[in-house]
MARROGU-443384 format. One record per residue: residue in three letters; chain; residue number from 1; x, y, z of N, C-alpha, C in turn. Coordinates in nm, 2 decimals. Layout:
REM MARROGU-443384
{zagu Ala,A,NUM,{X,Y,Z},{X,Y,Z},{X,Y,Z}} ...
***
This chain:
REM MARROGU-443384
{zagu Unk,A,1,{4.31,-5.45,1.96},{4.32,-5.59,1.96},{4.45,-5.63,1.89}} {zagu Unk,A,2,{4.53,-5.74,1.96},{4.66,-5.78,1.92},{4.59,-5.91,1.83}} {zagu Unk,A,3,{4.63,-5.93,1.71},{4.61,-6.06,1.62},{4.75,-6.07,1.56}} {zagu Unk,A,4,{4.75,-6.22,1.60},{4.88,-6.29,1.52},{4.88,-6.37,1.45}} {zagu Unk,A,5,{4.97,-6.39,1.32},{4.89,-6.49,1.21},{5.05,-6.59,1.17}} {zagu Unk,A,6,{5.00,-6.67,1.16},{5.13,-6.78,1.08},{5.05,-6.88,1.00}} {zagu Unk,A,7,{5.18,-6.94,0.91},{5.12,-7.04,0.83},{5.13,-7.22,0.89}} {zagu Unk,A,8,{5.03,-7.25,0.87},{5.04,-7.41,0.94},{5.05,-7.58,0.79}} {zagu Unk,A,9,{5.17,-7.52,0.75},{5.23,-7.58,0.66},{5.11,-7.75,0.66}} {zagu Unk,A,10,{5.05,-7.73,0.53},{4.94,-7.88,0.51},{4.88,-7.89,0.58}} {zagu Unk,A,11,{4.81,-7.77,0.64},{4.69,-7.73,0.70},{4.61,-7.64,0.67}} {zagu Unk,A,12,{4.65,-7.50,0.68},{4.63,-7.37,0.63},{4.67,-7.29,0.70}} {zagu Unk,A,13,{4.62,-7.14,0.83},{4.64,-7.04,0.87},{4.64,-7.06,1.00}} {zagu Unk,A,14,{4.63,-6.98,1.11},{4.58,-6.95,1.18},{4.58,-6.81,1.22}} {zagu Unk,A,15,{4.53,-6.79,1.33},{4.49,-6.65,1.36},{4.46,-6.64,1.51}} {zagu Unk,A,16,{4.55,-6.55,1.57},{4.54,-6.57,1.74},{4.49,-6.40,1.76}} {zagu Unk,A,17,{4.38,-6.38,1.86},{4.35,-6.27,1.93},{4.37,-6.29,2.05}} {zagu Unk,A,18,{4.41,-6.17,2.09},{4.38,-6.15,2.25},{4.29,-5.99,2.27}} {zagu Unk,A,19,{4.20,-5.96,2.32},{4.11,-5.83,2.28},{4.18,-5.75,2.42}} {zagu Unk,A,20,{4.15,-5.62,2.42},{4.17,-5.53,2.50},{4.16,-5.63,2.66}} {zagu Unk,A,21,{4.01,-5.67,2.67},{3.96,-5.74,2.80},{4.06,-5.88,2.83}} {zagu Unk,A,22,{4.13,-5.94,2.73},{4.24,-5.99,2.73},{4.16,-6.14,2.72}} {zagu Unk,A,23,{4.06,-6.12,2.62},{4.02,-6.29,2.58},{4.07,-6.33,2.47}} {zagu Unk,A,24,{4.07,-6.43,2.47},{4.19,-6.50,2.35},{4.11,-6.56,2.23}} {zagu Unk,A,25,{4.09,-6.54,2.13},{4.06,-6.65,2.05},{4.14,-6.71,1.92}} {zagu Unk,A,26,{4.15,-6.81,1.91},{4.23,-6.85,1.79},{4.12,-6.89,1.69}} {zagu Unk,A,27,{4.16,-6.90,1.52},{4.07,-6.91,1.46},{4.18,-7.00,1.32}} {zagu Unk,A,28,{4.17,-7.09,1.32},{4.23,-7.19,1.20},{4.15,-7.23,1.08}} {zagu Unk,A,29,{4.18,-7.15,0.98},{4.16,-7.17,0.80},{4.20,-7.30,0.78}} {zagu Unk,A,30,{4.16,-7.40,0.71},{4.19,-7.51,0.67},{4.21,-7.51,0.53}} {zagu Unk,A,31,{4.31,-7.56,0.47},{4.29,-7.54,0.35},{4.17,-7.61,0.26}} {zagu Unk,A,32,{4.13,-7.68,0.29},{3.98,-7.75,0.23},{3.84,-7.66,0.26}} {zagu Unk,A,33,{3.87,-7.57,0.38},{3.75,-7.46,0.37},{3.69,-7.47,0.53}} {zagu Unk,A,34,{3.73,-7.55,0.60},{3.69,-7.58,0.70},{3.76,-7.42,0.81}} {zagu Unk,A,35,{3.68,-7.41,0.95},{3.74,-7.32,1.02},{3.72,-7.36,1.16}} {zagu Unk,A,36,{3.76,-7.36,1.23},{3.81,-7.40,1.38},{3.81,-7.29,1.42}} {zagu Unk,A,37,{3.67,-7.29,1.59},{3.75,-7.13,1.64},{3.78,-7.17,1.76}} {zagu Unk,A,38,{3.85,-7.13,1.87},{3.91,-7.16,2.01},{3.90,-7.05,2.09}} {zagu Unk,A,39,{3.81,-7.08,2.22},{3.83,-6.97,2.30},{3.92,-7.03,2.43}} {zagu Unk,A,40,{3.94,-6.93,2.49},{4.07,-6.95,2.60},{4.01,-6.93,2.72}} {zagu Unk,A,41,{4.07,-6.97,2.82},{4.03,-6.95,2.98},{4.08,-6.79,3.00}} {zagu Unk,A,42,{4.01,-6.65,3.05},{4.03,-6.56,3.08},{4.19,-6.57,3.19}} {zagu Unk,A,43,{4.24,-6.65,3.28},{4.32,-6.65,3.34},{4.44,-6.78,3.29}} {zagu Unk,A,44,{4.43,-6.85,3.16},{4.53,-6.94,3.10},{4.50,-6.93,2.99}} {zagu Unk,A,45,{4.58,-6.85,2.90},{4.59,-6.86,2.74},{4.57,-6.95,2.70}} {zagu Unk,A,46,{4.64,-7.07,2.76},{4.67,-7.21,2.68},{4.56,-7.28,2.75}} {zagu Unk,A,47,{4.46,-7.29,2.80},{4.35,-7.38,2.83},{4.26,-7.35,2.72}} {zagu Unk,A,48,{4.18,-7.43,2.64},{4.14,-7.40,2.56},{3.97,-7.45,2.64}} {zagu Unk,A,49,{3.86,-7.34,2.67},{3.74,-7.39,2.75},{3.63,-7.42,2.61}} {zagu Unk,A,50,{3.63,-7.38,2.51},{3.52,-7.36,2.41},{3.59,-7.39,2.26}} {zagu Unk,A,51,{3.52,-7.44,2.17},{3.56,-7.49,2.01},{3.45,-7.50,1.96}} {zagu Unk,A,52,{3.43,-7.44,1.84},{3.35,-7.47,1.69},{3.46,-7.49,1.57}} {zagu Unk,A,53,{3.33,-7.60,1.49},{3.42,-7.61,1.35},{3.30,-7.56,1.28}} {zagu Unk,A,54,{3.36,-7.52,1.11},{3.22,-7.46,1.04},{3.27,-7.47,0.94}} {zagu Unk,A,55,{3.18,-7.45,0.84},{3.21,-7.51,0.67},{3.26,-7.37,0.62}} {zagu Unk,A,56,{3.26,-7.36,0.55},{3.34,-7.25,0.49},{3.20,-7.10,0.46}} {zagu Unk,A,57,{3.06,-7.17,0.43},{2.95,-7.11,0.40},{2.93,-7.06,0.58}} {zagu Unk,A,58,{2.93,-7.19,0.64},{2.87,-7.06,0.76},{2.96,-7.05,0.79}} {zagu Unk,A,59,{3.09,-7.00,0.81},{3.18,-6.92,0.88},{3.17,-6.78,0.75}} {zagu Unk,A,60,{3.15,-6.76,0.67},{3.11,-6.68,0.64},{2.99,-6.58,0.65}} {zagu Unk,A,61,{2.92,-6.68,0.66},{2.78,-6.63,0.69},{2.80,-6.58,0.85}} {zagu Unk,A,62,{2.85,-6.60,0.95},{2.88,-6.54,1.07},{2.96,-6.47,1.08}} {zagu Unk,A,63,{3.07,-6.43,0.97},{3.11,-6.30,0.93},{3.04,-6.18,0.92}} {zagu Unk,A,64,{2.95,-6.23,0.83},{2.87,-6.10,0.74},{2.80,-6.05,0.92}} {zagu Unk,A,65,{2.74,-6.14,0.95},{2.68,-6.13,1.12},{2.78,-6.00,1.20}} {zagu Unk,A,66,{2.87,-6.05,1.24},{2.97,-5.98,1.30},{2.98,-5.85,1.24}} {zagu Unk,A,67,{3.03,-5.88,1.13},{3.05,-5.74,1.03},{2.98,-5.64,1.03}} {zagu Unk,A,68,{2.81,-5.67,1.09},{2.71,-5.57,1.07},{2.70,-5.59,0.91}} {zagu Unk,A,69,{2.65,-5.71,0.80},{2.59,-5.68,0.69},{2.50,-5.73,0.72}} {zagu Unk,A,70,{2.43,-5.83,0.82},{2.30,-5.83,0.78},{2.20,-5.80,0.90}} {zagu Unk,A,71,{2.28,-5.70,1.03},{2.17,-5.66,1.10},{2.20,-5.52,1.12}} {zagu Unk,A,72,{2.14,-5.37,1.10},{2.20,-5.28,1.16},{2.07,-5.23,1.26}} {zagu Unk,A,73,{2.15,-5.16,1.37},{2.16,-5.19,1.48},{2.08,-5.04,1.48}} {zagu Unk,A,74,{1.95,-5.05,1.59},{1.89,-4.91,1.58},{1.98,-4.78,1.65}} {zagu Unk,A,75,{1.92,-4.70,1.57},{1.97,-4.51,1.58},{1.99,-4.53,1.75}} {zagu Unk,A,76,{2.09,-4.45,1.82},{2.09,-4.45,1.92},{2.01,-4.35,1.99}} {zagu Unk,A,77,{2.01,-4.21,1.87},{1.93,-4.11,1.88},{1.79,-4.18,1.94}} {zagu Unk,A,78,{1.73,-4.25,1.86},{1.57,-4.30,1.90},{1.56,-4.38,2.06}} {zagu Unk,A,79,{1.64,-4.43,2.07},{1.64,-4.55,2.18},{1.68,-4.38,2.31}} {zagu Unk,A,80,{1.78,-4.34,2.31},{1.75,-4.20,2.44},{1.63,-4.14,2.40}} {zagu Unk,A,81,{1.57,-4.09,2.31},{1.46,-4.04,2.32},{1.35,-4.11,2.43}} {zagu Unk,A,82,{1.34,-4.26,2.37},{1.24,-4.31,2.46},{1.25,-4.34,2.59}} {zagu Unk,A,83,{1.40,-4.28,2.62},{1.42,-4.33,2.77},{1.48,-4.20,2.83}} {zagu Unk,A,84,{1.47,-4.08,2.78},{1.45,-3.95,2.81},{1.65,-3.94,2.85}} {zagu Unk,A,85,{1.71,-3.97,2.76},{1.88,-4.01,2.76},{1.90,-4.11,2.87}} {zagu Unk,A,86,{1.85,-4.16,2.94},{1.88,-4.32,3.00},{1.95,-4.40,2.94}} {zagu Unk,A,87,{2.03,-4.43,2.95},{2.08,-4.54,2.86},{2.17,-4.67,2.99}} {zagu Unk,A,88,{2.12,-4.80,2.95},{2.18,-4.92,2.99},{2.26,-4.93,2.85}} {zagu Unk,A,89,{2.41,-5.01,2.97},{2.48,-5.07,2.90},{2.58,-5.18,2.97}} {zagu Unk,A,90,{2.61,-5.25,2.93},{2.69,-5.42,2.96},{2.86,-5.35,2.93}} {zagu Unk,A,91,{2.93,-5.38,3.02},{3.07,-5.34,2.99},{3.14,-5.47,3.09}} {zagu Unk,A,92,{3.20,-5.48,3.07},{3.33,-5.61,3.14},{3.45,-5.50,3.18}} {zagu Unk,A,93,{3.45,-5.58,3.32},{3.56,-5.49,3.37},{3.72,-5.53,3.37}} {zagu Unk,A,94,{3.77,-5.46,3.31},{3.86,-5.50,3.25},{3.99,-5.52,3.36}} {zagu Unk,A,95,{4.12,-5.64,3.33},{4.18,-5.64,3.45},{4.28,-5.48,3.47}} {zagu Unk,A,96,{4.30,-5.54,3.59},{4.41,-5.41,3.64},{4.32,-5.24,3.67}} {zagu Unk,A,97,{4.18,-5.25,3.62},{4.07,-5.13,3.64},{4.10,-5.14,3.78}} {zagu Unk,A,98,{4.08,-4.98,3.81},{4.05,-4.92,3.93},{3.98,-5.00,4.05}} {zagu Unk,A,99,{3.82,-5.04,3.94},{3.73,-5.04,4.06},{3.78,-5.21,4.12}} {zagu Unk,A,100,{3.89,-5.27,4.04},{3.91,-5.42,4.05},{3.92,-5.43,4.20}} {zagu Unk,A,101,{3.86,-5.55,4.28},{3.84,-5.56,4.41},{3.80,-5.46,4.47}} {zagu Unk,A,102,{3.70,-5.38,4.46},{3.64,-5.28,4.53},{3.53,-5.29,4.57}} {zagu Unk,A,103,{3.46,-5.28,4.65},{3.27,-5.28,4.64},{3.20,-5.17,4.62}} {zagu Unk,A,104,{3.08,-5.16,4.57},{3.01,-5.06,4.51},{2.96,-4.97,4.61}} {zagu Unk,A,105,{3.00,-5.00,4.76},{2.99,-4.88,4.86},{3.09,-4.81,4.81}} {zagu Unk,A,106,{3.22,-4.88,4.85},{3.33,-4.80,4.85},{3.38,-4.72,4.71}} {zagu Unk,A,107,{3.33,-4.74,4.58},{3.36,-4.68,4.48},{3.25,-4.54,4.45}} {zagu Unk,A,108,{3.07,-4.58,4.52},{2.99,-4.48,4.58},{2.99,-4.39,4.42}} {zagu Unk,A,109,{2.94,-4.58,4.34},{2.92,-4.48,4.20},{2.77,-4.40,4.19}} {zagu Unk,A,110,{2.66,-4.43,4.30},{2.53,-4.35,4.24},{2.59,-4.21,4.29}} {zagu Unk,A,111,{2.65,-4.13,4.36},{2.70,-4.02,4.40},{2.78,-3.96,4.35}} {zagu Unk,A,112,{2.92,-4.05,4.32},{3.02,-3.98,4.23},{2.97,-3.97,4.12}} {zagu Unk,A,113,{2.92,-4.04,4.06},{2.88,-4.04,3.90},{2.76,-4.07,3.84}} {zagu Unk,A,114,{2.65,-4.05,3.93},{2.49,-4.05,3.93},{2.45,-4.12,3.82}} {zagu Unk,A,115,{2.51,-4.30,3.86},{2.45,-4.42,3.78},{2.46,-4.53,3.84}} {zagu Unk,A,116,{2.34,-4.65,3.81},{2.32,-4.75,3.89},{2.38,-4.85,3.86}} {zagu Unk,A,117,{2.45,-4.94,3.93},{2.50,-5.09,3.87},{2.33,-5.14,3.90}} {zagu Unk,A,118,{2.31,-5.22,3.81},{2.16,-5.26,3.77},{2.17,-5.41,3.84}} {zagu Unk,A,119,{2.29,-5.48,3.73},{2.35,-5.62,3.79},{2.48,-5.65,3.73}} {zagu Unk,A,120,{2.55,-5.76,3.83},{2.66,-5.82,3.77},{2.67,-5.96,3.75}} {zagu Unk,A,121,{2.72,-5.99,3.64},{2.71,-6.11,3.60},{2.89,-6.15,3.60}} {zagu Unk,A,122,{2.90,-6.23,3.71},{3.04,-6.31,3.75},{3.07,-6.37,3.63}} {zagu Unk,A,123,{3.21,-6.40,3.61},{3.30,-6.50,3.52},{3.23,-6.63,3.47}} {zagu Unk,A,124,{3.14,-6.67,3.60},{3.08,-6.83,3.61},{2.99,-6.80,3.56}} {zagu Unk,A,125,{2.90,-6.71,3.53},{2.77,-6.68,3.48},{2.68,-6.70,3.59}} {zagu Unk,A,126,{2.70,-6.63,3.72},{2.60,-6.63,3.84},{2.63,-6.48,3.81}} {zagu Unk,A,127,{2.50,-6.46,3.84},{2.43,-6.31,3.81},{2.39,-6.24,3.96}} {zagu Unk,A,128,{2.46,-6.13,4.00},{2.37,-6.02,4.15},{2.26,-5.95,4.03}} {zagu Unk,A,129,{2.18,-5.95,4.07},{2.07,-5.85,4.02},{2.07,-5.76,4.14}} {zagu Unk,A,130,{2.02,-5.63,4.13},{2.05,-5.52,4.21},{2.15,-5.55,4.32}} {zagu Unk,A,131,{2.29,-5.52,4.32},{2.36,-5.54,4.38},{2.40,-5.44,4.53}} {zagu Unk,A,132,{2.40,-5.46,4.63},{2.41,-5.40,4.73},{2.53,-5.32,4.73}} {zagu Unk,A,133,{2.54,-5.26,4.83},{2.72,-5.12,4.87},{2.85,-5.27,4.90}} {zagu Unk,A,134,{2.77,-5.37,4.90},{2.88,-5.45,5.00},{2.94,-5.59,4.83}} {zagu Unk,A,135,{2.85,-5.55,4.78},{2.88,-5.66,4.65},{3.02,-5.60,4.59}} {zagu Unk,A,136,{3.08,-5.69,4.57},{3.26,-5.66,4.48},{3.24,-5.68,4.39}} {zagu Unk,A,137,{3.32,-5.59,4.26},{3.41,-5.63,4.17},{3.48,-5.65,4.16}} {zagu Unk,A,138,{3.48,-5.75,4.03},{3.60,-5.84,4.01},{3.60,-5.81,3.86}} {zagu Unk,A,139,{3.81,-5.84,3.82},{3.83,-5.83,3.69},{3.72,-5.94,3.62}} {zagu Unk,A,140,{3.65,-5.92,3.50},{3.59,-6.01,3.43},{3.46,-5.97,3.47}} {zagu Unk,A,141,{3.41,-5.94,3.54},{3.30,-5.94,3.60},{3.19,-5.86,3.45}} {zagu Unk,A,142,{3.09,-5.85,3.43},{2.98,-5.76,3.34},{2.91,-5.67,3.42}} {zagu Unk,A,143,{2.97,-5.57,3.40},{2.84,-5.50,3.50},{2.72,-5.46,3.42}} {zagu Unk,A,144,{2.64,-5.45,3.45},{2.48,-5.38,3.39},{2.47,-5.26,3.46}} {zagu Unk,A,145,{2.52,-5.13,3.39},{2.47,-5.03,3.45},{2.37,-4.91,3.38}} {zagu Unk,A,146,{2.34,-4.81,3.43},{2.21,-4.75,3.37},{2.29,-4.59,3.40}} {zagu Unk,A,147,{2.22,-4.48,3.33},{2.28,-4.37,3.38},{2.27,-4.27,3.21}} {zagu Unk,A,148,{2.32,-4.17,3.22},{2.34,-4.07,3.12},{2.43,-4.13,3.05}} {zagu Unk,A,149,{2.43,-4.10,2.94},{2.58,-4.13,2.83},{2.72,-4.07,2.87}} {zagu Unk,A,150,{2.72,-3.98,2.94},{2.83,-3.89,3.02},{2.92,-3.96,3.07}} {zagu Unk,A,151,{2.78,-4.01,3.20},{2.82,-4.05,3.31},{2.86,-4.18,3.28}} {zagu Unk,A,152,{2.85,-4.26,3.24},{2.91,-4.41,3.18},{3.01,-4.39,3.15}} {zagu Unk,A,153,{3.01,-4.28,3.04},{3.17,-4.26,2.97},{3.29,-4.22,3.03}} {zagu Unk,A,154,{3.23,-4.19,3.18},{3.34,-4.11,3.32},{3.35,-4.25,3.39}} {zagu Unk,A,155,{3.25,-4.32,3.42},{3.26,-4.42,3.51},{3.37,-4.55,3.46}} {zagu Unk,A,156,{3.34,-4.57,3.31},{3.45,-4.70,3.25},{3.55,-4.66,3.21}} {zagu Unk,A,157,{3.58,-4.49,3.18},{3.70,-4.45,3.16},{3.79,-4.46,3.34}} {zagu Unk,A,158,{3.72,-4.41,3.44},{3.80,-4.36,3.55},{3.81,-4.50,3.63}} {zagu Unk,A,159,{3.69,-4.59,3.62},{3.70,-4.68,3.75},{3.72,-4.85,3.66}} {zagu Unk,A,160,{3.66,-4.88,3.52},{3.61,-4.99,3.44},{3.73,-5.05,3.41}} {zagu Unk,A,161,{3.82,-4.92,3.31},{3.89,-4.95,3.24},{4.05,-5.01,3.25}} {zagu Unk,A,162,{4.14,-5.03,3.20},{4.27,-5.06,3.24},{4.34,-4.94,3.19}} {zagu Unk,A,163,{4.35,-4.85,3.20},{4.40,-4.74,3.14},{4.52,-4.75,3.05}} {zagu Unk,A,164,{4.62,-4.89,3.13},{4.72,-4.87,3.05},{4.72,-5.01,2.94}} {zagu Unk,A,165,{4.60,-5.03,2.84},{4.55,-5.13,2.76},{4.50,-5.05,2.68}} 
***
């Protein structure tokens, strides 16, 4: 993740992300304790779609959150146990990936890589639940897929990913 920081002279800080998946957030310190966060339109940096402000106690307290201090997250060991190594998992497909504009016939991931897209949840938050050979993806898109630990880790490395991000 690329973060950029300057000072905003009789104001306080700010702080600009853009993450691997290329979403943007800015986040402005106030000098009185206050914090401003800003999300961006996935296809225009400068559209700003979403904003919170927070006191200085809960922007911390949604720190510690993030951080992992005040939830940790079960053994992964236990969770394949109970699903005999099955594992679901949520990945965003990142732009410029392989499988970007392809359909799930054509990429023919239960065969190449013996794992299911479960569902996709679009940009707009319209959801395919079991999606057919003929359903596309798109950069941004979430896929829900299911499968071995392996095979996930072949499928978002080879088809998910942007390789050169």
């Amino acid at each position: 993740m690329n973060i950029r920081e300057c000072d905003l002279p009789g104001i306080g800080r700010k702080f600009e992300a853009v993450t691997r998946n290329n979403d943007k957030i800015t986040v402005i310190i106030h000098d009185d304790g206050r914090r401003e966060m800003y999300h961006y339109d996935d296809d225009d940096h400068e559209e700003s779609i979403s904003n919170i402000t927070m006191n200085d106690a809960e922007a911390r307290q949604l720190a510690a959150i993030l951080g992992g201090m005040t939830y940790k997250p079960k053994a992964m060991e236990n969770i394949e146990l109970a699903f005999d190594d099955l594992i679901i998992e949520w990945f965003k497909v990142e732009p410029g990936a392989p499988a970007v504009n392809q359909s799930i016939g054509d990429i023919d991931v239960r065969s190449n890589y013996g794992i299911t897209i479960i569902a996709i949840i679009k940009k707009n938050q319209s959801k395919q639940l079991t999606p057919g050979p003929e359903a596309i993806i798109e950069a941004g898109d979430t896929l829900v897929i299911s499968g071995e630990r392996k095979d996930l880790r072949n499928i978002i490395k080879d088809l998910l990913s942007n390789k050169g991000g």
